[in-house]
N, C-alpha and C positions, 0 to 999 in steps of 0.2 A: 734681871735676865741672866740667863747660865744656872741660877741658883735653885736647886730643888726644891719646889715646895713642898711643906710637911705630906700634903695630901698626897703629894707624887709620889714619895718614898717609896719603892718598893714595888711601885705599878708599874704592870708588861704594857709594850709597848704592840701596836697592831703594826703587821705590813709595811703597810701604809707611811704610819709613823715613823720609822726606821728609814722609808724609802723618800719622804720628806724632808728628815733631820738627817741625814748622813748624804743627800744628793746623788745616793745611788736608785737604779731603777728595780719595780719590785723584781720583776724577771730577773734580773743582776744577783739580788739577795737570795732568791730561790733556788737560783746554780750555785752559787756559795753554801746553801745548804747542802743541796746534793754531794759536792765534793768536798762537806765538813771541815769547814772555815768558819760556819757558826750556827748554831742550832737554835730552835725554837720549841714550845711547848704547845698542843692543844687544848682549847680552851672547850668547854660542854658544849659549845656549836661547833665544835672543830674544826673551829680557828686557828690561823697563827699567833703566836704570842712569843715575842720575844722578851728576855733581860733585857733592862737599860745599857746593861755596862756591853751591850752588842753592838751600841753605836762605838765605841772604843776600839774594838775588833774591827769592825767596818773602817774605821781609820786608819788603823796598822795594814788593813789589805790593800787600800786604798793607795797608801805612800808607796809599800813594797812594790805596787804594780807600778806605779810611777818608774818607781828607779829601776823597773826593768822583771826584777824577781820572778820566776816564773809560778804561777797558783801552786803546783805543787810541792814546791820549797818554803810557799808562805803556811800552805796547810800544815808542812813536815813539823814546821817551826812552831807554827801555835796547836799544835799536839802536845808539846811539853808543857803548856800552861793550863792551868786548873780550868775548865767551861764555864763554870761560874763567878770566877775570880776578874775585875776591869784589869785587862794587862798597866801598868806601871812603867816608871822612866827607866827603871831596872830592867824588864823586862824588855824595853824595846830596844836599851843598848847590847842588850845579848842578843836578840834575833839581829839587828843590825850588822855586828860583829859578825854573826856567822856568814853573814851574806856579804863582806866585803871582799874578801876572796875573791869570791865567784865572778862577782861585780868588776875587778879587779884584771882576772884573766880574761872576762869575755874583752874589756875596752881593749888590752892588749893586741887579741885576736883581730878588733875590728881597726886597730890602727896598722897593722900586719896590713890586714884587705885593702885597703885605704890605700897605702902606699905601694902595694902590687901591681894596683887596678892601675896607676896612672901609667907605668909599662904597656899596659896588656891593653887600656885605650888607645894609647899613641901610636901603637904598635899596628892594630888595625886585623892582622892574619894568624897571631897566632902561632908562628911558625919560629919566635927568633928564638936563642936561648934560656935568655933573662924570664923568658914569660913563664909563670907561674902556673899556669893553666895549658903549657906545651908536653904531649903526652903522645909522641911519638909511637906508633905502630901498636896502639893503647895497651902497652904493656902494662899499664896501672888495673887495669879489667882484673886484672887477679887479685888484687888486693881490695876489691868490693866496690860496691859503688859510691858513685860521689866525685868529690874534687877532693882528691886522695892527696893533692901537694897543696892545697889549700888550709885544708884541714887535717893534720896528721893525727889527731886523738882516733 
């Protein structure tokens, strides 16, 4: 089990097969194609057919989205690897790498929130200093919209 047999070598896998062996749904795999995260071949009934080494890719989207990654950072990322190359432990500690950062500043932000919030719940109206979200005679309106002291980027 796990192990390719001779005959498999090298055989495209259908839809189907992708959306079986990876637990993703077809629909799932065909937005992935649209937004090129991973591509497929027509086959003389023009069909899908994908590489094997696509269930790989399918797993590298799979974790990124887990840990948050948004699809266009996981696309940006696997743009730099070869399409027909299975990405490597190499390769996943560099997309890794690059997304910890990110990863990084967003918990920041969301423990920023976190601890705002419990002010600005307690608080009830909105109205006392401390609150994070006090935007008196909405002079923040010029600076755009949003929660302009929430989020300063």
């Amino acid at each position: 089990m796990g192990r390719i047999k001779p005959q498999e070598h090298g055989k495209q896998l259908t839809v189907g097969e992708v959306a079986r062996r990876s637990g993703v749904a077809v629909s799932t795999l065909h937005f992935y194609e649209t937004k090129g995260l991973i591509q497929s071949a027509r086959n003389q009934g023009n069909q899908r057919r994908y590489p094997r080494e696509v269930l790989r890719r399918v797993a590298i989207i799979k974790v990124a989205q887990r840990a948050g990654i948004p699809l266009a950072s996981i696309r940006d990322a696997l743009s730099v690897l070869p399409q027909g190359r299975t990405p490597t432990a190499a390769d996943w500690k560099k997309l890794s790498a690059g997304w910890k950062k990110d990863l990084d500043d967003r918990i920041a932000k969301l423990i920023g929130l976190r601890d705002q919030l419990n002010d600005c719940i307690g608080c009830g109206c909105l109205s006392v200093k401390s609150c994070p979200l006090r935007n008196p005679w909405d002079k923040l309106s010029e600076q755009g919209p949003g929660p302009r002291l929430l989020d300063p980027t």
